[in-house]
MILO-132223 format. One record per residue: residue in three letters; x, y, z of N, C-alpha, C in turn. Coordinates in steps of 0.05 Angstrom, whole numbers, plus 5000, padded with zeros to 4 digits. Each point is the difference from the previous one (the first is absolute). Layout:
AlaXYZXYZXYZ...
END
This chain:
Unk476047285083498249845017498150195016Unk501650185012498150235014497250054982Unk501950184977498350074982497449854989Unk500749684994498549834992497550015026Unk501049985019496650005027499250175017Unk501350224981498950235001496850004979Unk501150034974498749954984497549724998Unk500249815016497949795007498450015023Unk501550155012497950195024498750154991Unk500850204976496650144989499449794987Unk500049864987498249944985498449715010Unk500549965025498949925025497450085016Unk501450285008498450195010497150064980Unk501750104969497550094989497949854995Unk501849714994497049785000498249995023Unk501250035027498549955019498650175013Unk500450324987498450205009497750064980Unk500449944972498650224982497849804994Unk496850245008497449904990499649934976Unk499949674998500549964969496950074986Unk498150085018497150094990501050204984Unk501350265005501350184991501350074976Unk500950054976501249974975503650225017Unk502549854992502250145015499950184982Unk501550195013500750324980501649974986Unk500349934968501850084983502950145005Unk502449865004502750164999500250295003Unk498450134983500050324994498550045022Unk498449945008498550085016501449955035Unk502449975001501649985024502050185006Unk499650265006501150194995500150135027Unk498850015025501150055021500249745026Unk500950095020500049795020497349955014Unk497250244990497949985009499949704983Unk499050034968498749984993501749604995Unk502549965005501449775015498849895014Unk499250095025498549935023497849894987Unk498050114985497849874996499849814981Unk502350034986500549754985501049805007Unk502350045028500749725002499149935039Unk498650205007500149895027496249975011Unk497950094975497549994994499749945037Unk498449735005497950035023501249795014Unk501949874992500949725015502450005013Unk500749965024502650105006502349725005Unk502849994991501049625012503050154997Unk498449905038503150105007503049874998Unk499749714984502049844994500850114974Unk498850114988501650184969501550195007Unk498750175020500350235009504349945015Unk498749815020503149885015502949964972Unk498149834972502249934985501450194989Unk498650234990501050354981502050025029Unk498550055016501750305023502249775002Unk500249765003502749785016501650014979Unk498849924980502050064973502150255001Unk498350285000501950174989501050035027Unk498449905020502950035031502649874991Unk498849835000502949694996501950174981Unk498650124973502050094984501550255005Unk498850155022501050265004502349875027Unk499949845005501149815027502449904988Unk499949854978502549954985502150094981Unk498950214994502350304987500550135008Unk502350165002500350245010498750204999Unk499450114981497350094988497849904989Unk497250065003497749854994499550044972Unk498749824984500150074978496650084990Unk498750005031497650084987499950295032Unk499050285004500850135014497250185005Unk499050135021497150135003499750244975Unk497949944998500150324981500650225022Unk499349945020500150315021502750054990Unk502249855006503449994997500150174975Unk498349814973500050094972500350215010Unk498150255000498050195003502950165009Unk501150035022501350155018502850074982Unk501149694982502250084999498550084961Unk498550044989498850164975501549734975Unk500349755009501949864986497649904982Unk497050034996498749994982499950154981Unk500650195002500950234964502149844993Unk501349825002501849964991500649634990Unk497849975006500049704997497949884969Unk498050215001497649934982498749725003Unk498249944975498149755016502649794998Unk497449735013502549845002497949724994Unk501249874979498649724998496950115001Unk497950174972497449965004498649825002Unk500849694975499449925002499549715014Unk500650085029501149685009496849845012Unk498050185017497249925006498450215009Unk497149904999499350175010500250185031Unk500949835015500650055027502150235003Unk500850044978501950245011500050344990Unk499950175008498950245003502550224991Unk500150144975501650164988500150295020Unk501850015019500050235024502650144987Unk499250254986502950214991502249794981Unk498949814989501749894995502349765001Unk498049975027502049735012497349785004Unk500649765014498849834997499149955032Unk497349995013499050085018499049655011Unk500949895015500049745012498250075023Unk497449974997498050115036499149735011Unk501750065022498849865026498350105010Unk498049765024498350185006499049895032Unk498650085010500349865033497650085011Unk497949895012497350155014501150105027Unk498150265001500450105029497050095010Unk499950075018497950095020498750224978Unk501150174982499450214992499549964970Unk500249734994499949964964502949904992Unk501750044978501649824993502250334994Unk502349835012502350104992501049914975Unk500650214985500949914974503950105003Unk501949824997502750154997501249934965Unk501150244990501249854973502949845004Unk500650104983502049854983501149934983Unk502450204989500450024973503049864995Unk501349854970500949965001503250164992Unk502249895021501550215005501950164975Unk500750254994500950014978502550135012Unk500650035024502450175017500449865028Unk502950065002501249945024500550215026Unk499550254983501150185014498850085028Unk496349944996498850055021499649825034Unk502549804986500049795018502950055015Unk500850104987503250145009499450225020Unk497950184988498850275016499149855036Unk498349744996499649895021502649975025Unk501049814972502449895030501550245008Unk500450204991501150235018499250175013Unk497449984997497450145023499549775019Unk501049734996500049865036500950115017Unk500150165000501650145030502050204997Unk500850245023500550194984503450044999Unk500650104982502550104992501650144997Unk503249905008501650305007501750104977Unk500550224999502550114978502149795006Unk500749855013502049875004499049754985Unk498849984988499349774992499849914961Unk501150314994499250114974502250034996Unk500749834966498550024981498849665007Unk497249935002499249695001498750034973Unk501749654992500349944975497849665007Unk498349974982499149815001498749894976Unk500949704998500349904977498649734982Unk498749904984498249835003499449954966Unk500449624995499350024975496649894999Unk498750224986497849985008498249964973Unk497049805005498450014975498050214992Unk499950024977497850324998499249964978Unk497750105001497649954963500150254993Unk498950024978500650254980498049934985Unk498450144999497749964967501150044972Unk501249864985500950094973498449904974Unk498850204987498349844981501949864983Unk497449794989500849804982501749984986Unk499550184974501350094985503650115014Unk501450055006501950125019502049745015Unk497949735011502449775001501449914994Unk503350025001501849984986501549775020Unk499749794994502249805009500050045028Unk502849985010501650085033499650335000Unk499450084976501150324998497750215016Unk498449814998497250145012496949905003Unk499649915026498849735015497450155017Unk498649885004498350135018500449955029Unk501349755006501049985022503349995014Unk501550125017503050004994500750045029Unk502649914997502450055030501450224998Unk499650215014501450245003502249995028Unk502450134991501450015019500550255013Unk497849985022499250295002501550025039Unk501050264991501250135026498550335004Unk500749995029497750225005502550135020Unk500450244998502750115022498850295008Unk499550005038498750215014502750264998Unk500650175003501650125000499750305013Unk501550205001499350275014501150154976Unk499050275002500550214965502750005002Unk501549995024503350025007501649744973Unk498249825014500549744978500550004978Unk497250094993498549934977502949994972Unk501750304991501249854980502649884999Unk500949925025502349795007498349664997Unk497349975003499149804998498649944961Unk499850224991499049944977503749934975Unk501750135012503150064982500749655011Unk498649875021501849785011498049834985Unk497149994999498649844979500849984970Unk501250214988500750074973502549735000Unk501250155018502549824989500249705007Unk497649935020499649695001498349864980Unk498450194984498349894983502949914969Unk501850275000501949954984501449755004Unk501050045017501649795014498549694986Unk497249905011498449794995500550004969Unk499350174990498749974971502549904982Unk502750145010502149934988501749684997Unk498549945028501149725002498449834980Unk498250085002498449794975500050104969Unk502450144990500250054977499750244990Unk498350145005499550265001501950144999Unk500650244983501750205004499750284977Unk497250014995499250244977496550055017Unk500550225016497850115010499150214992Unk497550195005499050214995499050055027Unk498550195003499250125033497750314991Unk497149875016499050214996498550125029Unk499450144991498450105022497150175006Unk497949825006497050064995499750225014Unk497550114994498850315017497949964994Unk498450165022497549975009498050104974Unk498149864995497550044981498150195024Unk499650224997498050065019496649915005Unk499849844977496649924989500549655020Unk502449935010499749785006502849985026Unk498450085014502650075027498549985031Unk501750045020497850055022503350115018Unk499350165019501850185013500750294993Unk501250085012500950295002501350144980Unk500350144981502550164979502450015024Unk500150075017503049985022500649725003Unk499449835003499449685008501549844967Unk498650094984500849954973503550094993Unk499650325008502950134990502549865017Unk498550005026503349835016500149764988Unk498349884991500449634993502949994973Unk498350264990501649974963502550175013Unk499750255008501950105006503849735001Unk498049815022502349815016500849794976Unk497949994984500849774981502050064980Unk499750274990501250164976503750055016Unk499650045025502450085009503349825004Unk496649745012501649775000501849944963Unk498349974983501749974974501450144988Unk499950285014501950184989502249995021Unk500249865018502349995019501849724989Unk498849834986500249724990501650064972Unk498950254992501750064972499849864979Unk496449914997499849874976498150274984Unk498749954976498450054981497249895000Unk497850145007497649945000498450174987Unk497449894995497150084990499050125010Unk497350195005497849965014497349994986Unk498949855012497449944998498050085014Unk498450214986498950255012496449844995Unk499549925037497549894997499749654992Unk502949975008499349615001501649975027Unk499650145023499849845023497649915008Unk500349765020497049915010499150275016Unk497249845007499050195010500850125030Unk501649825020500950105030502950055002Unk501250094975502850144993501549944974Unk502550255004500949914972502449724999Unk501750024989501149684996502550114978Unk501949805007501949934980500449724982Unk499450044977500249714990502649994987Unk500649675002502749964991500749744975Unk500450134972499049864971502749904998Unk499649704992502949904989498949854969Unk502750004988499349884975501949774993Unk498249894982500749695003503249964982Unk499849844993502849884978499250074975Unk496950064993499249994970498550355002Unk500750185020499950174999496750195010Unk499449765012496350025007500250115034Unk499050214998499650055026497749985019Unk501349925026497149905023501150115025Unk497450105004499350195027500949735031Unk501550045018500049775013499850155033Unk502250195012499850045022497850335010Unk500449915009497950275013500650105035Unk500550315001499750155022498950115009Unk498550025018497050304999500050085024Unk499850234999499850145027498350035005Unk497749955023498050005015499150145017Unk498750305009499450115017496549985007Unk499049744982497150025005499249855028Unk501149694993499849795014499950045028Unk502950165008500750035029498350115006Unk497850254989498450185011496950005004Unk499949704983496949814996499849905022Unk502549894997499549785021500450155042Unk501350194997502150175029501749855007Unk501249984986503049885006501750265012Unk501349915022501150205022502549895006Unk502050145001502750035020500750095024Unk501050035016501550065026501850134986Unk500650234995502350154994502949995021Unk501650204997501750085014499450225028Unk497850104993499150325003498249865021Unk499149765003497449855016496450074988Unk500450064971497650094991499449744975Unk498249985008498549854971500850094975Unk500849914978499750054970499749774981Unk499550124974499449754977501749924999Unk500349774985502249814989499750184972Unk501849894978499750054976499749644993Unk498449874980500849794985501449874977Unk502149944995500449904971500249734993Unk498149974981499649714988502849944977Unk500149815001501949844988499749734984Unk500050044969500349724992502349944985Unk501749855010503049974986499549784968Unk498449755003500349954979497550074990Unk496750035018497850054990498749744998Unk498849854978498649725002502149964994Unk500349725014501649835006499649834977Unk497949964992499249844972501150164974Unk499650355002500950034973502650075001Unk501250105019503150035000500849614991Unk499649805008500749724988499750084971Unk497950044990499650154970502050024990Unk500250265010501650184983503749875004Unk499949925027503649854991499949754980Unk497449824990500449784986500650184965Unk498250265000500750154975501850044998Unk501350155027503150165002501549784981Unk500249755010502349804999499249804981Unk496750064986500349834981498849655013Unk499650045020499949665016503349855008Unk501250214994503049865009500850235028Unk498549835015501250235028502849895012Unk501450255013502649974999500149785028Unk503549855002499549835005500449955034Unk499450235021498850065023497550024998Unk498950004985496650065002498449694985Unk501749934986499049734994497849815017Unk498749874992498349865012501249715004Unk501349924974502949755005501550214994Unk502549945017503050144983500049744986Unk501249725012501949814984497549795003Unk500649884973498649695001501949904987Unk500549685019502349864988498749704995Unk500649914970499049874986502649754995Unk498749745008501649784993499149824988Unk502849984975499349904976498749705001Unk500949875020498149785008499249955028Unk498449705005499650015018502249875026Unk502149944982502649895017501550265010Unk498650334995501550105003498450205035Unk497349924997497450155015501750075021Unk501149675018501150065032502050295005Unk502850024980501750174996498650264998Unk497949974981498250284995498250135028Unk499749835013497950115020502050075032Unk503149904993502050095020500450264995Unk500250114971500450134989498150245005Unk497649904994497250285015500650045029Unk500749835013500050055034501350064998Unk503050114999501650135005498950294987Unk499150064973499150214999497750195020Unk498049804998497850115022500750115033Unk503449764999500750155033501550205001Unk499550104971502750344993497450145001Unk497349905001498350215004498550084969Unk501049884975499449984981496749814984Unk498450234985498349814989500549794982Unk499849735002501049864981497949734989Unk499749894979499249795008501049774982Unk498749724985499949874988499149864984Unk500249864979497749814972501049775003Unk499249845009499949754997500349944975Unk502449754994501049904975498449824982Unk496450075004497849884994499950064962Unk501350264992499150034978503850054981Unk500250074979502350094988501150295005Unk502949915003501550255016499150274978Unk499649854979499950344991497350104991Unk498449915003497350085013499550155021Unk501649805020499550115026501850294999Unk502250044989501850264996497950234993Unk499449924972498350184988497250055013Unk498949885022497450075020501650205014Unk501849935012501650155020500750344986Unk500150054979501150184992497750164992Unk497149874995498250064989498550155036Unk500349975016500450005035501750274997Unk501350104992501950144997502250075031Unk500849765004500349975021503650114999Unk502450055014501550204999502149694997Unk500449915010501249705006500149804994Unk500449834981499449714994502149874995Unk500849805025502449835001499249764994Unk501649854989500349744986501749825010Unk500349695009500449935015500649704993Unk502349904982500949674990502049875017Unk499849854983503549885018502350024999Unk500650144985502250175013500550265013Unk497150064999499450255021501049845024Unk497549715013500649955024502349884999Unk501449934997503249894999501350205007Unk500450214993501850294992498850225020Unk497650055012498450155014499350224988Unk499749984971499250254979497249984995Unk499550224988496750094982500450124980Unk498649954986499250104961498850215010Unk500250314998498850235005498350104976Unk497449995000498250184978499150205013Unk500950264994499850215015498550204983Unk496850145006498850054987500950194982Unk499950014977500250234969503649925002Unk501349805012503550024993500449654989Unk501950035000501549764983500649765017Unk498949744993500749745014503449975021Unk500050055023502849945002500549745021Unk501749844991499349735001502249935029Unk501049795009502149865013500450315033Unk497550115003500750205017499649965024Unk502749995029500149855024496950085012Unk498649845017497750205012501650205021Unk502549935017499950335021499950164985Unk501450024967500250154987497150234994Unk498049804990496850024994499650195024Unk500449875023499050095023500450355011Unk503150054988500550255006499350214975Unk500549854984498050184968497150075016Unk497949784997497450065014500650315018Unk500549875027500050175018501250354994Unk502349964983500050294983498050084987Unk499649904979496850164986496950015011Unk500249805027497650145016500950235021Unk502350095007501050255021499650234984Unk501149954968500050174982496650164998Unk498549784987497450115009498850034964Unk502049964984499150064972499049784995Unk501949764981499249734989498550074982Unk499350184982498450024978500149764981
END
């Protein structure tokens, strides 16, 4: 919605500014924020367009945690344009290709001519993290601050390159940002390792790889000392962890190096999912400061954190993992319980409420079509659960169990059902 009047405010604005005596400049021909201005803000000024752009991306920067559209100044400071590329060229003319990102200009009269501010769309969280810990200042006692946020971010990916969930131009990152002191630094990176393990394992996972990027010098920004402590801490951390890693000489980003963390599927395909990076640019762009012990100012160090990464392609990659049969804690239904008629619905829907108040997903099919139709939809659902439900179920207080990829087992008490369930969701497998 934001987005939507956002977008009807330029093209608001541009109707109501541009000399239609005038021929507009061709797409190509919109190439800086000058030459924007004269395309979309010509000789007419209405200040009711003007109110809808700026209220819009308020409202929307007002209602997320993070904004999803952010100043270029911000851009600019935290360098998160090398890293974003263009974004959406072709959406209108109104919008202005700045390093790469997508340049949203407001604009406002003053005494002195017109203030122009941009506005690009956001491709990072991190510089908004840099903020909230420069509100005010901070003590060593306060470190390691961990702050955490599932956040939206665009990415320019050409055409060619869109792959499903696997790789989107737009996505939910579950991005954590943790301030820390060098004292920290690799007790906080050995405690990320093993929570990213920890995560990854619960959802199936258990065949990793581990590498570790290094600086490209043609595409970097900071110090060779600044660099060597980052890797130094990362390499130490995994050799204290006692796994087996790579390196990757010249695929860290550009404001540090990083650990990435590869798991492979059931059919033996491997995908890049968590990520660690140590950061000594950010804190020093931006002056991010501590209160030491000593009573003296120092840097923070930063490390970014994405445990699953897009939140869209990690879903991906577990519907591959598992085939579409996710285990039966992660299910979307565990149980659907199906009665063979409609003399049986009332018994059936006692039957879901008692499940739903164990806290269980569950639902129901109405005895509208043939039981074994409705079985075979259910299974085609690949749903972990499918109880069955006659009369001598309700007579007897039993269920017909179809339990996904096993064998019909019939006349089975439900407490019985009930404590089966609850074992193979604690368990955590249910393949």
């Amino acid at each position: 919605l934001m987005l939507l009047l956002v977008v009807l405010g330029l093209v608001a604005w541009a109707l109501l500014r541009v000399d239609r005596s005038e021929p507009v400049a061709p797409h190509s021909a919109v190439t800086s924020p000058s030459r924007l201005f004269d395309v979309l803000f010509a000789r007419r000024w209405s200040p009711v367009a003007t109110g809808v752009v700026v209220g819009a991306i308020g409202i929307a920067a007002y209602l997320r945690s993070t904004p999803l559209g952010v100043t270029s100044q911000l851009s600019t400071v935290s360098r998160s344009y090398l890293d974003s590329r263009e974004m959406l060229p072709e959406v209108l003319h109104g919008i202005d290709m700045m390093r790469g990102c997508v340049a949203i200009v407001a604009s406002n009269i003053t005494n002195n001519g017109w203030l122009v501010i941009g506005f690009v769309i956001a491709s990072f969280v991190a510089a908004m993290h840099c903020l909230i810990y420069r509100d005010r200042q901070r003590s060593y006692r306060e470190l390691p601050l961990r702050l955490f946020e599932l956040g939206t971010v665009y990415r320019y990916e050409r055409a060619g390159t869109l792959h499903g969930l696997m790789r989107i131009r737009g996505f939910t990152q579950d991005d954590s940002h943790i301030f820390c002191t060098q004292e920290q630094l690799a007790d906080e990176i050995r405690s990320l390792l093993n929570f990213v393990l920890s995560v990854l394992r619960r959802f199936g996972f258990d065949d990793f790889t581990y590498k570790l990027s290094t600086r490209d010098p043609q595409k970097s920004i900071g110090t060779d000392e600044m660099w060597d402590k980052a890797t130094s801490a990362l390499r130490n951390a995994l050799e204290r962890l006692g796994v087996q890693y790579t390196i990757g000489e010249g695929d860290a980003a550009f404001y540090g190096p990083k650990i990435d963390v590869d798991v492979r599927d059931a059919i033996g395909r491997k995908w890049q999912l968590s990520t660690i990076q140590a950061d000594f640019q950010l804190p020093e762009r931006f002056g991010l400061e501590y209160v030491g012990a000593d009573n003296q100012r120092h840097r923070p160090i930063m490390l970014h954190r994405a445990l699953l990464g897009s939140v869209e392609r990690f879903f991906g990659v577990l519907l591959e993992h598992y085939g579409g049969s996710l285990p039966t804690w992660l299910a979307p239904v565990q149980v659907r319980i199906l009665p063979v008629t409609s003399a049986h619905e009332a018994h059936t829907a006692t039957l879901v409420s008692q499940l739903a108040g164990d806290g269980y997903r569950v639902d129901t099919v109405a005895a509208d079509e043939q039981l074994g139709k409705r079985i075979r939809a259910s299974k085609l659902e690949r749903i972990p659960y499918v109880l069955v439900v006659g009369d001598d179920d309700v007579q007897a207080g039993t269920v017909g169990v179809n339990p996904r990829g096993g064998e019909v087992q019939r006349d089975t008490p439900f407490d019985a059902f009930r404590a089966r369930l609850a074992a193979d969701v604690a368990d955590g497998s249910g393949r």
